[in-house]
C-alpha positions in Angstrom: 52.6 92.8 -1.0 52.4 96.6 -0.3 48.8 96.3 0.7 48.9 93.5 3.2 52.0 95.6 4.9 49.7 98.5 5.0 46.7 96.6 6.2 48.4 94.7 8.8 50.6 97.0 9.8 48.9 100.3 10.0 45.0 98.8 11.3 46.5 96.0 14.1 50.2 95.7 15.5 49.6 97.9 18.1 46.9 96.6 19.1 49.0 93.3 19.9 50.8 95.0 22.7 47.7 96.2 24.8 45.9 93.0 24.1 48.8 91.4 26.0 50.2 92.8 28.9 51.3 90.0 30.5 53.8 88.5 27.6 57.7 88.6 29.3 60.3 91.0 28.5 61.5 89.2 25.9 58.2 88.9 23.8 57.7 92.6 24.6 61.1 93.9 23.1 60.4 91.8 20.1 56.9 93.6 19.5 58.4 96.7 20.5 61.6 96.7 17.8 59.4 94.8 15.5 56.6 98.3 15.7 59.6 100.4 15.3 60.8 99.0 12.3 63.6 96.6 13.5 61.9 93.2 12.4 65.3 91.5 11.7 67.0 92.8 15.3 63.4 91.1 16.9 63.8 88.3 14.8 67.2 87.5 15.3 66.5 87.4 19.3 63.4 85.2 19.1 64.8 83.0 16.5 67.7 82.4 19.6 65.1 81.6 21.8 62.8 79.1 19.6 64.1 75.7 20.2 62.7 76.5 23.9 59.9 78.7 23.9 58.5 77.2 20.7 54.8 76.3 21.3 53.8 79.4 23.6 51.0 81.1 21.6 52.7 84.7 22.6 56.3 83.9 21.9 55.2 82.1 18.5 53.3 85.2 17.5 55.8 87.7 17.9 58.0 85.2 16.0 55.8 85.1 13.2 55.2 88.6 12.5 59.2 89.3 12.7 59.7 86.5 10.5 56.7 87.9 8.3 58.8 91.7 8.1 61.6 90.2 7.7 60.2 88.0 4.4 61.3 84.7 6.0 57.7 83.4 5.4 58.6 79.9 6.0 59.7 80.2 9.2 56.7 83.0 9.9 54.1 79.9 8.9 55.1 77.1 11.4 55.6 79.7 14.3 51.5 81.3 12.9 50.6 77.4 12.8 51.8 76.7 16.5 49.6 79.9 17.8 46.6 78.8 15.6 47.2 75.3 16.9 47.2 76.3 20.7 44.4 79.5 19.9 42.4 78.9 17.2 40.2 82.1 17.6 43.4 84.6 17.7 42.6 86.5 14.8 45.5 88.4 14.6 47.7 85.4 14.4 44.9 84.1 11.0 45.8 87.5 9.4 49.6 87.1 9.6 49.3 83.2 9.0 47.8 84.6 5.0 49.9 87.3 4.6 52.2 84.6 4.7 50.7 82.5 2.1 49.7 84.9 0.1 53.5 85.6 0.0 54.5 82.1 -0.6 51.7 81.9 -3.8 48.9 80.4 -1.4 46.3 82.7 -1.9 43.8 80.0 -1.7 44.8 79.1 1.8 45.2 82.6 2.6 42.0 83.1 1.5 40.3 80.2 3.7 42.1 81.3 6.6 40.6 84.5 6.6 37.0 83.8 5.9 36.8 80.6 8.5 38.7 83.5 11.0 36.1 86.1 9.9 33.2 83.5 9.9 33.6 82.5 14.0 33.5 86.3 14.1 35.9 88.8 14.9 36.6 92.7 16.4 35.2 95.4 14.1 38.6 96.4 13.7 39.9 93.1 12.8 37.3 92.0 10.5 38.1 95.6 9.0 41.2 94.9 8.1 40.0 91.2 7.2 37.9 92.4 4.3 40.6 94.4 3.1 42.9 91.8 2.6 40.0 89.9 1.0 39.2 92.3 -1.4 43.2 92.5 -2.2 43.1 89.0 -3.3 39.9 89.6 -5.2 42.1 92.3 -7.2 44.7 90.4 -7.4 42.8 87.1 -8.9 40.3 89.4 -10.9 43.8 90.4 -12.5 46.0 87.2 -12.1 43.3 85.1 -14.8 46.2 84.7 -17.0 49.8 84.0 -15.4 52.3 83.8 -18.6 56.0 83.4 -18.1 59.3 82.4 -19.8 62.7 81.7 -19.8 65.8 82.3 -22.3 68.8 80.4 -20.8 72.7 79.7 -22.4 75.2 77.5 -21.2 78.4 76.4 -22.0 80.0 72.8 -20.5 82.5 69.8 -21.0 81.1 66.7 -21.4 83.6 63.3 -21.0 81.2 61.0 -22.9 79.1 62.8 -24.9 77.4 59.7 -26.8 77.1 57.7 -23.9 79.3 55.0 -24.8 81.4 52.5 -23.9 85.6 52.9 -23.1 86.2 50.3 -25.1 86.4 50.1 -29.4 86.3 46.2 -29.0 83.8 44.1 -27.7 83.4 39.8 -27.1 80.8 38.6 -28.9 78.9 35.0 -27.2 77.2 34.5 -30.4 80.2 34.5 -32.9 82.1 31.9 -30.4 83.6 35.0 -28.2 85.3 36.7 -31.2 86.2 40.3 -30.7 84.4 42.9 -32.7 85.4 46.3 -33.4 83.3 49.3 -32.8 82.4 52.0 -35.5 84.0 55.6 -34.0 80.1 56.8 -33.1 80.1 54.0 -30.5 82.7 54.8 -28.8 82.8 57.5 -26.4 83.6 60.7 -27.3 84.8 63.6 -25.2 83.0 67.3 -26.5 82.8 71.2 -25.3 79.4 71.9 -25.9 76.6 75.0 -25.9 73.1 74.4 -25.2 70.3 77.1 -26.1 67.3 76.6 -23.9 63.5 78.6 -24.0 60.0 78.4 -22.9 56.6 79.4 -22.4 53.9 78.9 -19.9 50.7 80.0 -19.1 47.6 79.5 -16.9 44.1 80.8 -17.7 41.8 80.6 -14.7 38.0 80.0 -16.2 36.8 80.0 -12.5 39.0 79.6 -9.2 39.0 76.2 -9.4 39.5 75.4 -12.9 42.3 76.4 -15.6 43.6 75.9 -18.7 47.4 75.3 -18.6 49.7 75.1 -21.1 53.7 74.8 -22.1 55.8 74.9 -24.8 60.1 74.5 -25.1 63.0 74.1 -26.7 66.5 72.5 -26.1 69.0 73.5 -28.5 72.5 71.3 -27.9 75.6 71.9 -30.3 78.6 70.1 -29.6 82.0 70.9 -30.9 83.5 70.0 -34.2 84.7 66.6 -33.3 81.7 65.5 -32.6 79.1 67.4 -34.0 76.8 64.0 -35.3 75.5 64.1 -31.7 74.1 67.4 -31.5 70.7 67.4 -30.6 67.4 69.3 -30.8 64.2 68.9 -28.9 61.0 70.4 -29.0 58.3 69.9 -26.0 54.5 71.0 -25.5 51.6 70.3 -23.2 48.0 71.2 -23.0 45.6 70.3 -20.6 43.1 71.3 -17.5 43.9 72.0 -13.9 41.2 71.8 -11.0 42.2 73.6 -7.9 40.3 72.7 -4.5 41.7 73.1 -1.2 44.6 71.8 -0.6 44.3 69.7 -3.4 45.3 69.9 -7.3 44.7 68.0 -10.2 45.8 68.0 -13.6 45.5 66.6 -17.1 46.8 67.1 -20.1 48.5 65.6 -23.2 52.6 66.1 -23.9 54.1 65.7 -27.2 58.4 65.5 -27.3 60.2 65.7 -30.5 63.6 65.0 -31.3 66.2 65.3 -33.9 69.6 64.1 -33.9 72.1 66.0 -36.4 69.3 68.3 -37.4 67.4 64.2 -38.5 64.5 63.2 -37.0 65.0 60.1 -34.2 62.4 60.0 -31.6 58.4 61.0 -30.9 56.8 60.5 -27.8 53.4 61.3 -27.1 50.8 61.0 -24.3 49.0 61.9 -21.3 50.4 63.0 -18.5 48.1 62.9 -15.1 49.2 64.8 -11.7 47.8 64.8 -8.3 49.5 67.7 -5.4 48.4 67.9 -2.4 49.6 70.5 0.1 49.7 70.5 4.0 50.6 73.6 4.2 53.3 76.4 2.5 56.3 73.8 2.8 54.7 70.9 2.6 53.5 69.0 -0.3 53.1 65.3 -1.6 52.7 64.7 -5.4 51.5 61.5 -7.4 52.0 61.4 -11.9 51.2 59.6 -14.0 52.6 59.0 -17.4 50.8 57.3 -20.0 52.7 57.6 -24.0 54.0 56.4 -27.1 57.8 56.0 -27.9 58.4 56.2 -31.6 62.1 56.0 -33.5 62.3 57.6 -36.8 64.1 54.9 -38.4 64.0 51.7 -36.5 60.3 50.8 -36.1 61.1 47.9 -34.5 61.8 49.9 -31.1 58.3 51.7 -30.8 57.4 51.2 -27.5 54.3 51.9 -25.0 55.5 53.2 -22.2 53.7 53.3 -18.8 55.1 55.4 -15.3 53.6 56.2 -12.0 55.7 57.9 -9.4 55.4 59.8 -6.4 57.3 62.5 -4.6 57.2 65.1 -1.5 58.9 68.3 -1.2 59.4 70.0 2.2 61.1 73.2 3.1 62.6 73.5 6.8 62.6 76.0 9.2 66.5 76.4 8.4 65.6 77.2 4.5 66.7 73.9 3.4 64.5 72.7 0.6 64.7 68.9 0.3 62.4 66.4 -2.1 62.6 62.8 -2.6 60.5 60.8 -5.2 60.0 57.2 -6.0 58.4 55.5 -9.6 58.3 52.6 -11.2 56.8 51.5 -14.8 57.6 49.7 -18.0 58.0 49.5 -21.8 56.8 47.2 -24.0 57.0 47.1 -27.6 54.3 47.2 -30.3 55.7 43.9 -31.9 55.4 41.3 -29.1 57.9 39.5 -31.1 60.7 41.8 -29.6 60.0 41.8 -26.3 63.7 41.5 -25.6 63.8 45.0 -26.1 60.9 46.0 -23.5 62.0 46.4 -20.3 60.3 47.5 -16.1 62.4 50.5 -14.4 61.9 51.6 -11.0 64.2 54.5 -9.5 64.7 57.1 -7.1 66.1 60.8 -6.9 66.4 62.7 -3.5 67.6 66.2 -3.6 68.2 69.3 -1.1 69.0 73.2 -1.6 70.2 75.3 0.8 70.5 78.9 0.8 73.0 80.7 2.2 72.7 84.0 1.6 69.7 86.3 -0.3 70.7 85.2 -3.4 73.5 82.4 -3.7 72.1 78.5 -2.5 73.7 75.2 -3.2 71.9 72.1 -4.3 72.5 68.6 -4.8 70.8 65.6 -5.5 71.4 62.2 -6.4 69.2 59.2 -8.6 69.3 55.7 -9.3 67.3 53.7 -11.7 67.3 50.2 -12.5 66.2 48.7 -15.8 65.6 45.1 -16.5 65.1 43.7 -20.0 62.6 41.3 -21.1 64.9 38.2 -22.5 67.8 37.4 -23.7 69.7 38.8 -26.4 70.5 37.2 -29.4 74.4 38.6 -29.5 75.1 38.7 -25.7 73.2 35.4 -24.8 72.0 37.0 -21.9 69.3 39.4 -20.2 70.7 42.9 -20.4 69.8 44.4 -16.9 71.2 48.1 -16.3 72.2 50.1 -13.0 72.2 53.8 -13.3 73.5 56.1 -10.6 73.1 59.8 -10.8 74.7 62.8 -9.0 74.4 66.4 -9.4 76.2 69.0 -7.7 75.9 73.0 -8.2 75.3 76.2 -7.0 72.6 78.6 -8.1 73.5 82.5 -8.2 70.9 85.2 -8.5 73.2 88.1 -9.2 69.8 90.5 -10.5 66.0 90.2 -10.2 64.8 87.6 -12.8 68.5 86.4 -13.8 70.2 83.4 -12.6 73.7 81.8 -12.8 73.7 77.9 -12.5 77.6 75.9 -12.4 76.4 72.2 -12.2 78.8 69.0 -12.2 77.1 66.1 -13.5 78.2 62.1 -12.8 76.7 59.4 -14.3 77.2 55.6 -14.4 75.7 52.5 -15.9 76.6 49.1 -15.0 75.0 46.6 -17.8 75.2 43.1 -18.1 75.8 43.7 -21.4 79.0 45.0 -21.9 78.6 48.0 -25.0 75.6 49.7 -23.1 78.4 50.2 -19.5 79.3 53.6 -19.7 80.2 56.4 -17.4 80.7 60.6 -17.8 81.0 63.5 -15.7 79.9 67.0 -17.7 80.5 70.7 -16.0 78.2 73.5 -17.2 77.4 77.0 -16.3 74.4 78.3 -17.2 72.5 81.8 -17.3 69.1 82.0 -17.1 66.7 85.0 -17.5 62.9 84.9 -16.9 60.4 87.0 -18.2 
């Protein structure tokens, strides 16, 4: 970000206080500390003041830019947004508005900003320092055609239930007149320390600015301890597809793959295409819509290979107060192959809604809960009933970034699932800290 500091900085501030003599003492100290290299004393005092003055183009203005110095980018955006709402030809407030973006990962927007600002035509000095911060993004994309990252994280954790099972080693049994039946040990639950070992790759080629080829690959490595070691589990992800950028719009396509092994044996495929819509409002502000279209196949019971179908939606807003929150909706269905066991098909719908929080530089807390209801498509032989399932989800944890690039995540985990059938009820809290470090 050094060259929009030195851009903005050195061609225009002071040009801010001359081009308004009139703003109130309060505006003017801001400007004043803000030139002098005090942003977060200016931003401090205004951010005092913005339940009030919000919505005056020269109080927003000198809001943004402190917020801007101060890297608080969301709050610099909706103050910029307010003065470009009220003044849509103040230039100065377009050139803090994409330095803002830019620093948020919007250079598209930053980049539209500018030229429509440049385009209704500006000061020589202005659309000086306009080109320059054009040609930084050109430098910056010319460069940025490939964006590869990836991730090494450990944890360790508890988990009560680790097979997902019921309390109970005895179960009624409609069928067989209500007779008990016994449970093998794997179907009860088990209580297990465990270690996961997670990785992955991404990357982006851009063939122009508005399309790319995307890509992802990972690995989920889970060994539990020696009591119940039959349920670790491996699992290997990847995806391929195209992206097509335009405006505040995104699209993308591509086909996922999912394998995984139980005790080191092979027990599930899934395969398919995965469609996604985004569309953003603005830095903070974004609705998404996916699609999932794929095959569920089981290793060694054919007779569960499924078609499965999912279409969701979610939106994702960060506040002024740097709360991040998200909520998402989705619905969909399985249905097997053999239409003769439709009993085990099934519709779902759910919900998860989420927020983080941070309270300092580097230490947030997040939490989020889900719920997800499953409903079956007949009745089962054994049971003499429809099995219909209730799931409830809650997540609670902190995340700790103690250097650049590394990250320290504690999460406890509840889960619950009410089932008309009585062996598929189950509930289990896990406790995990991870460490995460990205490359």
């Amino acid at each position: 970000m050094k060259f929009v500091r030195v851009c903005v900085m050195a061609g225009w501030i002071p040009l801010s206080l001359a081009a308004h003599a009139e703003m109130d003492d309060a505006v003017i100290k801001a400007m004043a500390d803000t030139l002098a290299g005090k942003p977060a004393e200016a931003f401090e005092a205004l951010s005092a003041l913005e339940e009030r003055r919000a919505g005056d183009p020269d109080f927003d203005l000198a809001l943004g830019i402190a917020a801007n110095r101060t890297k608080k980018f969301s709050r610099g955006i909706f103050a910029l947004e307010r003065v470009l709402l009220a003044q849509p030809q103040n230039k100065q407030a377009s050139i803090e508005l994409a330095r803002a973006l830019y620093a948020v990962g919007q250079g598209g927007q930053a980049r539209e900003v500018l030229n429509r600002a440049r385009e209704d035509g500006a000061p020589v000095e202005v659309s000086s320092t306009m080109d320059q911060f054009l040609q930084s993004l050109d430098k910056v994309d010319a460069k940025g055609r490939r964006n590869f990252k990836a991730y090494l994280e450990g944890a360790i954790g508890m988990d009560t239930n680790v097979n997902g099972a019921p309390n109970d080693d005895s179960v009624a049994v409609p069928a067989y007149s209500g007779s008990v039946v016994s449970l093998n040990a794997d179907g009860v639950k088990v209580r297990a320390n465990f270690a996961n070992l997670r990785a992955g790759i991404s990357n982006r080629f851009a063939i122009t600015p508005e399309w790319s080829l995307i890509g992802r690959a990972s690995a989920n490595l889970r060994a539990n301890d020696s009591n119940a070691n039959q349920f670790d589990t491996r699992s290997y992800a990847a995806l391929g597809g195209v992206a097509y950028r335009h405006e505040k719009n995104e699209f993308s396509l591509g086909w996922q793959a999912v394998n995984e092994e139980l005790y080191s044996n092979a027990f599930r495929q899934q395969g398919g295409l995965v469609g996604e819509w985004i569309y953003r409002l603005d830095g903070f502000r974004q609705f998404g819509t996916f699609v999932q279209l794929s095959e569920v196949r089981y290793a060694s019971q054919a007779v569960r290979d499924m078609k499965r179908q999912v279409i969701g939606s979610t939106y994702v807003q960060v506040f002024p107060s740097g709360v991040t929150a998200y909520g998402g909706l989705y619905m969909g269905n399985e249905r097997p192959f053999d239409s003769d066991q439709y009993v085990l098909g099934h519709n779902l719908g759910g919900l998860r809604l989420g927020a983080q929080m941070a309270w300092t530089s580097n230490l947030s807390g997040f939490a989020s809960v889900g719920w997800e209801d499953r409903t079956y498509g007949g009745d089962d032989s054994l049971f003499q009933t429809t099995r219909s399932d209730k799931q409830s989800m809650i997540d609670l944890g902190l995340s700790w970034v103690p250097a650049p690039q590394w990250r320290v995540t504690p999460v406890v985990s509840w889960v619950r699932t009410d089932s008309t059938i009585s062996i598929n009820s189950y509930a289990k809290t896990s406790a995990s800290v991870a460490v995460r470090r990205d490359f």
